[in-house]
C-alpha positions as CSV (number, residue, x, y, z in Angstrom):
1,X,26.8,-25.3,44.1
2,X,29.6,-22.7,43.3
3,X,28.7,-19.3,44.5
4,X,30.2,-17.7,41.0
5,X,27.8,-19.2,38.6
6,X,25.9,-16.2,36.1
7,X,22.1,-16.6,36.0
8,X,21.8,-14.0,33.3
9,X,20.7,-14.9,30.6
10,X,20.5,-12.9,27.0
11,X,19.4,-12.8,23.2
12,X,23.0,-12.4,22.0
13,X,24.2,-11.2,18.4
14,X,21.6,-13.6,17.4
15,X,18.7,-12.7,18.5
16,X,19.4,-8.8,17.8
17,X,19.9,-10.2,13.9
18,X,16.8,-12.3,14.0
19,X,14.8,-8.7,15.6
20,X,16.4,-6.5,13.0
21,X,15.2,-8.9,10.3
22,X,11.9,-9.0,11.8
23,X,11.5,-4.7,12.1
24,X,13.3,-4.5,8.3
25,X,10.4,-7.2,6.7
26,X,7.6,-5.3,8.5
27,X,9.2,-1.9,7.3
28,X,9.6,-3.3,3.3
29,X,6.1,-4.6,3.9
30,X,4.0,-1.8,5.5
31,X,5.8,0.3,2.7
32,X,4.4,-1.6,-0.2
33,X,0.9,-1.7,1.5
34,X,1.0,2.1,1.7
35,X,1.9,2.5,-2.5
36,X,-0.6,0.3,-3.0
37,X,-3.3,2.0,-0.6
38,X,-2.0,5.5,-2.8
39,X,-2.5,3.9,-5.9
40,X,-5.8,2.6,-5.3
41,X,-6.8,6.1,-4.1
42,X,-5.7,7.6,-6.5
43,X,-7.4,5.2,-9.4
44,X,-10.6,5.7,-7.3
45,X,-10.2,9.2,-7.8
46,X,-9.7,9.2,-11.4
47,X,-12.4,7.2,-12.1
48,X,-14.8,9.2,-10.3
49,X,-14.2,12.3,-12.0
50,X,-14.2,10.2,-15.5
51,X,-17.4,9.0,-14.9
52,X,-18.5,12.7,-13.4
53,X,-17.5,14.1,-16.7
54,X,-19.0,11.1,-18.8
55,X,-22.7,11.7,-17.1
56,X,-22.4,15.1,-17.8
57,X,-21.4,15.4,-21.4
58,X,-23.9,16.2,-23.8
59,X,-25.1,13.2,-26.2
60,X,-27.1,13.5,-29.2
61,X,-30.3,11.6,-30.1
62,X,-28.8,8.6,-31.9
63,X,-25.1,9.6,-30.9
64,X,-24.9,7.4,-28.0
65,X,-20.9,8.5,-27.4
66,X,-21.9,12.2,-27.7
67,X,-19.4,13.6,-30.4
68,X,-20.0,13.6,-34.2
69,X,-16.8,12.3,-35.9
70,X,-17.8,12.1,-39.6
């Protein structure tokens, strides 16, 4: 047993790519989730105040959409 041997032991270049990889897919992945999170929201939203508006229109007796287009 040599008294010069290294016990230390690391990642490398390798493992530092294999991390950065790692941290970049999560990043491109949490980014999507949050457009699609906004986009949802957002359709929520819309609808919402569509079908708001729609209950509150006023509709004639046999009109069932509410506006007279003769």
């Amino acid at each position: 047993m040599g008294g010069n041997e290294s016990v230390e032991v690391t990642a490398g270049i390798w493992g530092f790519l294999v991390l950065f990889g790692l941290a970049l897919a999560c990043w491109f992945l949490f980014r999507s989730m949050n457009a699609h999170l906004r986009k949802m929201t957002f359709t929520e939203r819309e609808q919402s105040v569509g079908a708001r508006e729609a209950d509150s229109a006023p509709r004639g007796d046999d009109d069932p959409i509410g506006s007279a287009q003769h």
